[in-house]
N, C-alpha and C positions, 0 to 999 in steps of 0.2 A: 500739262496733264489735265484731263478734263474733272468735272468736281466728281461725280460719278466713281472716278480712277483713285482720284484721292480716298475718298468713303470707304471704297472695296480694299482699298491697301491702310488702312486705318484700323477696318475691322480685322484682316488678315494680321496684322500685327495685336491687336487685344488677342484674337482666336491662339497665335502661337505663344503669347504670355499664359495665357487661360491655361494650355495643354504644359506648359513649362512647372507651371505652380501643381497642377491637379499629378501630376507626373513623377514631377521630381521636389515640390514642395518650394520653398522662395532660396534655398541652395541650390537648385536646377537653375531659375531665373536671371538666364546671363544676357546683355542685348544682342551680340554679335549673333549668336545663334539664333534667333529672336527676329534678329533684321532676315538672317538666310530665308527662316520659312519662308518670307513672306516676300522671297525675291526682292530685295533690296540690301544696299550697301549699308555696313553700320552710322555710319556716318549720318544718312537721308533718315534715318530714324529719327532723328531729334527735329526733322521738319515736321514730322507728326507727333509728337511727343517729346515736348523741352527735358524731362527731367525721366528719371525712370519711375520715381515714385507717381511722376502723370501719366506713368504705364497703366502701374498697377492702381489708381482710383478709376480708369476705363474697366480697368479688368472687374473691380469690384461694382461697377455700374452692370457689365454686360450681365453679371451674376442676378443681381439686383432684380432688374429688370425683368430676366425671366421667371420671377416667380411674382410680380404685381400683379398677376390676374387670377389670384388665387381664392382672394374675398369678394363672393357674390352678395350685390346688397339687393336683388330680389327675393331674398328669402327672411325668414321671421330670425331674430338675433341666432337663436340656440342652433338653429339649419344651418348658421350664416358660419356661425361657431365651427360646426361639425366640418362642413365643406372644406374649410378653411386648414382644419386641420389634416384633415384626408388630404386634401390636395397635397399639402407639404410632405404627409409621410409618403405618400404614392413617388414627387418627384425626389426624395430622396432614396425611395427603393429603385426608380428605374433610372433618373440620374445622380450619381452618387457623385462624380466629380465637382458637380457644382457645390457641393456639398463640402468635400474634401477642399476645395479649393477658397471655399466661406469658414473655415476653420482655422486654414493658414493664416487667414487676411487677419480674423478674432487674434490669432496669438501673439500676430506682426503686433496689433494694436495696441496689447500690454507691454508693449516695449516702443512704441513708435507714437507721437502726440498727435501727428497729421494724418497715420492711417486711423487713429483713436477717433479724432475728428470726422472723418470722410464717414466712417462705419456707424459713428451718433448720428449723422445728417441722413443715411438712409434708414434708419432702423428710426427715425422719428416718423414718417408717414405708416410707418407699421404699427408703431404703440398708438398712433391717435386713433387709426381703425378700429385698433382694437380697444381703444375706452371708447369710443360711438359706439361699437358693437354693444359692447357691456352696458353703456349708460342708456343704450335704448331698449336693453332686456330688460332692465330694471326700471325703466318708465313703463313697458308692456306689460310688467308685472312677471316676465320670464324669472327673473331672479331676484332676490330678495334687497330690498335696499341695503341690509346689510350688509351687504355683499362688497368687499374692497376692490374695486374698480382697480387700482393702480398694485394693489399684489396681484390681482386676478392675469392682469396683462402680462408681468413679470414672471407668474408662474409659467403661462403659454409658454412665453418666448424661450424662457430657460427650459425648457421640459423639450422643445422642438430646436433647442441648438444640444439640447445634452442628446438628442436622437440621431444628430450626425455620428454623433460616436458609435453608436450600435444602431445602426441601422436595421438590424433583423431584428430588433423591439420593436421596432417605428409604429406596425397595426397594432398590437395588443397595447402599446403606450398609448396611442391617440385614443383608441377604442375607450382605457380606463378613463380618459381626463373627459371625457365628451359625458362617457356614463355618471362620472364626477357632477358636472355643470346639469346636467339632467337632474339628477335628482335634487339640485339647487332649485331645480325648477317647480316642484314639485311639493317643496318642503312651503 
């Protein structure tokens, strides 16, 4: 099988875990059905993925991945802010399984030390953006030095994973936390 074949039948297996989780939740996520989508025997599954939990860390990569290009560093901290969170509430209003499927992964976590781990190791390039973000407002003078760099991140993060839950908040929640940091800005 050429390597091309492999990649395409790799992805096609994350894509029917992805749809399995966002779907039916990690009580849907069986392999046999799993291997079907993706026209293959159960068995060939474990040529592409040794363990199932090396399923589901693709799955949470494929998730991942599609929201890194969310933070524009062409813009001044507080735009860089704004963007940033629009982006996220926007791809939560129009994709919402990724979302749904990034909530499963969170609850697996509080019960599982190796998804706990996988879900620390990407959510770490997120919190450092977003203390650069913060610590270069507060060198520009956007925000006040008083300003606690590591709640400030914490809040985001928690304010935009508490928005998976209700998603029909998402604008007027981003909207308040942006006009929040603004007037940080200002003060």
């Amino acid at each position: 099988m050429e390597m091309a074949d492999q990649a395409d039948r790799r992805q096609a297996l994350i894509s029917a875990a992805f749809a399995a989780i966002a779907n039916e939740g990690f009580e849907g996520l069986r392999l046999r059905p799993i291997a079907a989508a993706a026209g293959i025997d159960h068995s060939t599954l474990h040529h592409y993925f040794r363990t199932k939990e090396d399923l589901i860390a693709a799955v949470l990569e494929h998730v991942t991945s599609q929201l890194e290009g969310s933070m524009r560093n062409d813009l001044e901290p507080a735009g860089r802010l704004r963007h940033h969170l629009g982006a996220i509430a926007t791809a939560i209003a129009e994709r919402p399984e990724l979302f749904i499927v990034l909530d499963e992964l969170d609850l697996r976590a509080r019960r599982d030390v190796t998804m706990a781990a996988n879900i620390k190791h990407d959510e770490q390039g997120w919190r450092a953006a977003l203390v650069a973000l913060f610590d270069e407002g507060i060198e520009q003078g956007t925000w006040s030095v008083d300003l606690d760099v590591h709640a400030s991140v914490e809040l985001v993060i928690a304010t935009l994973k508490g928005l998976r839950l209700r998603p029909d908040t998402a604008e007027v929640v981003v909207k308040q936390l942006c006009d929040l940091y603004s007037r940080g800005a200002s003060e």
